[in-house]
C-alpha positions, -999 to +999 in steps of 0.1 A: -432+560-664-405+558-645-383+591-639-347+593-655-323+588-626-351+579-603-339+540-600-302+548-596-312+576-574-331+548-550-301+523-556-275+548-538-298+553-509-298+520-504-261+516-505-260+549-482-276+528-456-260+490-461-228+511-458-235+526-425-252+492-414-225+466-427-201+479-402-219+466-372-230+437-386-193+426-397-187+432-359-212+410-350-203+382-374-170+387-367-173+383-330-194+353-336-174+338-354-145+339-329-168+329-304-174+298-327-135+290-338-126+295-298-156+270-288-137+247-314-097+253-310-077+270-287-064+304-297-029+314-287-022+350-301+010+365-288+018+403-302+059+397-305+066+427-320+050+451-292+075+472-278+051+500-265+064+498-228+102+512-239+088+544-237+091+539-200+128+524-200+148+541-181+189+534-187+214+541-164+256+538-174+290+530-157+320+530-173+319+495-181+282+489-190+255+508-199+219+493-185+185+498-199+150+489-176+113+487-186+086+469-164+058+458-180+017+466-171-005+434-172-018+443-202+014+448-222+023+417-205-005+398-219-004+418-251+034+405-259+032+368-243-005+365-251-011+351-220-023+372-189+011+364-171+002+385-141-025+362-129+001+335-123+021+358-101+046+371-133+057+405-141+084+406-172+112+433-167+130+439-201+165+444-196+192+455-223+231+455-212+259+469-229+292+453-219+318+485-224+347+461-202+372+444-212+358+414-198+330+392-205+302+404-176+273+381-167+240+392-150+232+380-115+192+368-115+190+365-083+194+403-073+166+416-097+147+390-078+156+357-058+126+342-072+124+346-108+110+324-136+133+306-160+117+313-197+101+280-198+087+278-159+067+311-168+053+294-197+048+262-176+023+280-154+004+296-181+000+267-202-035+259-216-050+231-191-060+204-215-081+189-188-102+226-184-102+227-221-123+193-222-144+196-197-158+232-213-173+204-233-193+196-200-225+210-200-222+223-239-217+186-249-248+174-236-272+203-256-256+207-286-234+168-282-222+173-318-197+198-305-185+170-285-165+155-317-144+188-314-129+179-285-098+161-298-095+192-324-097+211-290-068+189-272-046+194-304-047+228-304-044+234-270-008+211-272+001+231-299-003+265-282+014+251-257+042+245-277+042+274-292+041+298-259+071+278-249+090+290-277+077+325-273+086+325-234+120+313-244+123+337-273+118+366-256+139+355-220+169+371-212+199+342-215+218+337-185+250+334-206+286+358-203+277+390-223+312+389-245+329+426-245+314+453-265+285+423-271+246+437-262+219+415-246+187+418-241+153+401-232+130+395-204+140+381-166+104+370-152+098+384-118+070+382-093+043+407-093+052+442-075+023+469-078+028+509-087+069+505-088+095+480-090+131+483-082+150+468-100+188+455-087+214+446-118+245+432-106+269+422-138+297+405-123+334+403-143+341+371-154+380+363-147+393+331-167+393+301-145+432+292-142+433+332-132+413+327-102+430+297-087+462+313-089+452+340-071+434+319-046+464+296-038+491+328-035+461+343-010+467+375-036+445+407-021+410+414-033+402+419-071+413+454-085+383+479-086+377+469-122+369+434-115+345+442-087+305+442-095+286+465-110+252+478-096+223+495-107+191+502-087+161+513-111+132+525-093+100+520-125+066+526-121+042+506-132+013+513-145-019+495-140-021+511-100-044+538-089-020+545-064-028+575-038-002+597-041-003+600-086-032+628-081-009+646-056+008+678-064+038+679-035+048+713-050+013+734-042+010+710-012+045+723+004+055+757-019+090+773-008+077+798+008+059+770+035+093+753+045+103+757+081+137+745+080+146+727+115+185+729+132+200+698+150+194+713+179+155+720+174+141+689+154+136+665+186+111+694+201+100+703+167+095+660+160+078+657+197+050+688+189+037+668+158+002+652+161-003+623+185-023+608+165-048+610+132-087+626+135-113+623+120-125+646+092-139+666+121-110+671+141-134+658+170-122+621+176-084+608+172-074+575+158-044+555+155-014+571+168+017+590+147+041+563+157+065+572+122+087+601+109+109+597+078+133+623+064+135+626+023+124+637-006+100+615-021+119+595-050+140+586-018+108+570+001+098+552-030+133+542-039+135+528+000+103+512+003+092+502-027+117+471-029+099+455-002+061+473-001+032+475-024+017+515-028-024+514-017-047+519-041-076+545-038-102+537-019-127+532-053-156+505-056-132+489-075-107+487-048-133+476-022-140+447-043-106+436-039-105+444-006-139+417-004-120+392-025-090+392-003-109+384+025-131+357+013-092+342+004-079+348+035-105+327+055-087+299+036-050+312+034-036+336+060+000+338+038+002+362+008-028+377+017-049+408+032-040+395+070-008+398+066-001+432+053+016+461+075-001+492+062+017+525+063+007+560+058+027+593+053+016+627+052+043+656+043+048+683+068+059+716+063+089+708+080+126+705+065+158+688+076+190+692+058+170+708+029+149+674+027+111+673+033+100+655+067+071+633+066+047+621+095+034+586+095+010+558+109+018+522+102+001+489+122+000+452+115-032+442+099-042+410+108-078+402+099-104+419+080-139+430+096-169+444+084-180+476+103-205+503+099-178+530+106-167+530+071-188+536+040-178+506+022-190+486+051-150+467+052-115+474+076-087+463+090-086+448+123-050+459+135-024+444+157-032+459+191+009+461+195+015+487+170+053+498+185+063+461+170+047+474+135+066+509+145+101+492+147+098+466+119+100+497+095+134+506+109+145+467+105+134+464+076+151+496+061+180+488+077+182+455+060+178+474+028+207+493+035+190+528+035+187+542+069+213+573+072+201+578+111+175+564+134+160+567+168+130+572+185+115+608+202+083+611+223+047+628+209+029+597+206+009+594+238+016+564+258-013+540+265-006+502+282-023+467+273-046+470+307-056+504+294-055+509+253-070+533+232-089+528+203-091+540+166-118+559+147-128+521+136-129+506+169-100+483+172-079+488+204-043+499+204-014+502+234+019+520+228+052+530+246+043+568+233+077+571+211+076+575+174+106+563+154+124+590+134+140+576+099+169+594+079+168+583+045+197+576+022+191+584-016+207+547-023+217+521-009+247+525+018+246+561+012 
């Protein structure tokens, strides 16, 4: 005889245990299942209405436009476009501009970046390859050669996505059109890939009507009135994505106020020229590549010099010696755009202080190969440029270039070492200098 409530007893232990089952195996299903319909079509599943990375913008205002910036991280990028952008070289940069003139203002391209993307190139590279599409057929065709009748469902769909990420791209892109007074843009200018942070250059330029201009060109009328010259805005943005270096840094506890030995004019050469000659070893015991690098300012002013024209180093990680592998097998078939190429520069901040603004000692050498060595626990490093004063003076070019170099010269401290007689770093590779290290004052922007 079976007991009352015994059988719907039993029936809800059951269902206690399909319930904490079916989960999982929905998963499962699920996953095959879009395993299956992938094998079949191609699936092209932009997120257009992610807007996660304005948490980041940063705006910045002028009386006659007011200018909002967000980069975006690979994966937001390939969240939104629903293509991984950055593998093709891409990093979006939202912008959003509010004309406040009383002209119509139209964005310059080329100075957030000389190479950019028009909307539709950027979907051009990342279009589905019909051709790759087919031949995933290839092997799979010949086991399971029913499959192979999906292949003109597969080309289909692959043009269609196409089509589709070309309206999305062009959606989304920022128009290169007059912005009419008191009018708003926004939308996305396609950039190349910079790592850790971007800067960012917005020039809107005043349009003045047509017969306007010519009339002032023919009576040879003075220069524009300060309301009709450009406006610019330099964003600096990180990025995420980077384990860059210095994020775990705390400059505060690493230089407290009590620390700072402020230096006079007429005591920073001698106080420049006592610095280390060059980095040691954990030990202190063997010295390696030579101090040949001081810059003056705080450190949004470093990032906001460099960063326009250098990539921040990762953490040395597994993950970033795998890169550091990948690079070179790449490099032994393209020197350009690689590893070998790269000038790599290092900063440390010294307790010193010039016009209230920290002073930081550096390294930086060419590297022009990569070498395996025993020296180094992830068996990989850089074989360097043996002439590292050229590396030493193309930092001073280059920020001069950029327009942010308040002062420069060179002092002594370095240790001078010739060709016939070099020294050598804690890795091996050799190194000759005219023992002077260049000294950098650094403007907070551009011309300042």
């Amino acid at each position: 005889m079976r007991r009352p409530g015994a059988g719907s007893l039993g029936r809800r232990r059951f269902q206690a245990g399909g319930d904490a089952r079916c989960p999982g195996m929905l998963n499962v299903l699920r996953s095959l299942v879009d395993r299956i319909v992938r094998c079949a079509i191609t699936v092209y599943r932009p997120d257009e209405s992610f807007a996660g990375f304005m948490e980041r913008a940063v705006t910045q205002e002028d009386p006659r436009a007011r200018v909002t910036v967000a980069v975006l991280a690979p994966t937001e990028s390939r969240r939104l476009f629903g293509v991984d952008v950055g593998r093709r070289g891409i990093q979006p940069v939202f912008l959003r501009i509010e004309n406040r003139a009383a002209r119509s203002l139209r964005l310059q391209a080329v100075t957030v970046d000389p190479r950019y993307f028009t909307p539709l190139e950027a979907a051009g590279v990342n279009h589905f390859s019909i051709t790759r599409r087919l031949s995933a057929f290839g092997a799979l065709g010949w086991l399971f050669f029913p499959l192979v009748l999906l292949a003109p469902l597969k080309l289909v769909t692959a043009w269609l996505a196409n089509r589709r990420m070309d309206a999305v791209f062009r959606r989304h892109g920022f128009r290169l059109v007059p912005i009419q007074p008191g009018a708003t843009a926004e939308g996305f200018v396609f950039t190349t890939v910079d790592l850790g942070t971007k800067v960012v250059h917005v020039r809107l330029t005043p349009l003045e009507p047509l017969r306007a201009s010519i009339v002032r060109l023919l009576a040879h009328a003075p220069p524009a009135a300060p309301a009709d010259e450009p406006i610019d805005l330099v964003f600096t943005v990180p990025v995420p994505g980077i384990a860059a270096d210095y994020l775990d840094r705390d400059f505060q506890a690493l230089r407290p106020a009590h620390a700072v030995e402020p230096c006079t004019i007429d005591d920073l050469v001698a106080r420049l020229e006592a610095l280390p000659a060059a980095t040691t070893n954990a030990a202190g015991t063997r010295a390696g590549d030579p101090v040949n690098l001081v810059v003056i300012g705080d450190f949004e002013t470093i990032l906001g010099g460099f960063a326009a024209r250098w990539d921040e180093s990762e953490t040395i990680s597994l993950a970033t010696c795998w890169k550091t592998v990948k690079a070179f097998l790449i490099a032994l078939q393209r020197t350009r755009g690689s590893i070998n190429e790269r000038l790599h520069l290092r900063l440390w901040l010294t307790p010193l202080a010039f016009e209230e603004q920290p002073v930081w000692v550096g390294q930086v050498s060419r590297d022009i190969g990569v070498r395996f060595t025993t020296k180094a626990w992830n068996l990989t490093t850089h074989r360097i440029d043996p002439d590292v004063d050229e590396s030493r003076d193309y930092v001073i070019e280059d920020l001069v270039a950029a327009g942010r170099v308040r002062a420069a010269g060179y002092v002594g401290g370095a240790r001078e070492c010739s060709p016939a007689a070099p020294r050598r770093n804690l890795t091996g590779d050799p190194y000759f200098t005219d023992g002077k290290r260049a000294v950098i004052l650094l403007g907070a922007s551009r011309g300042s």
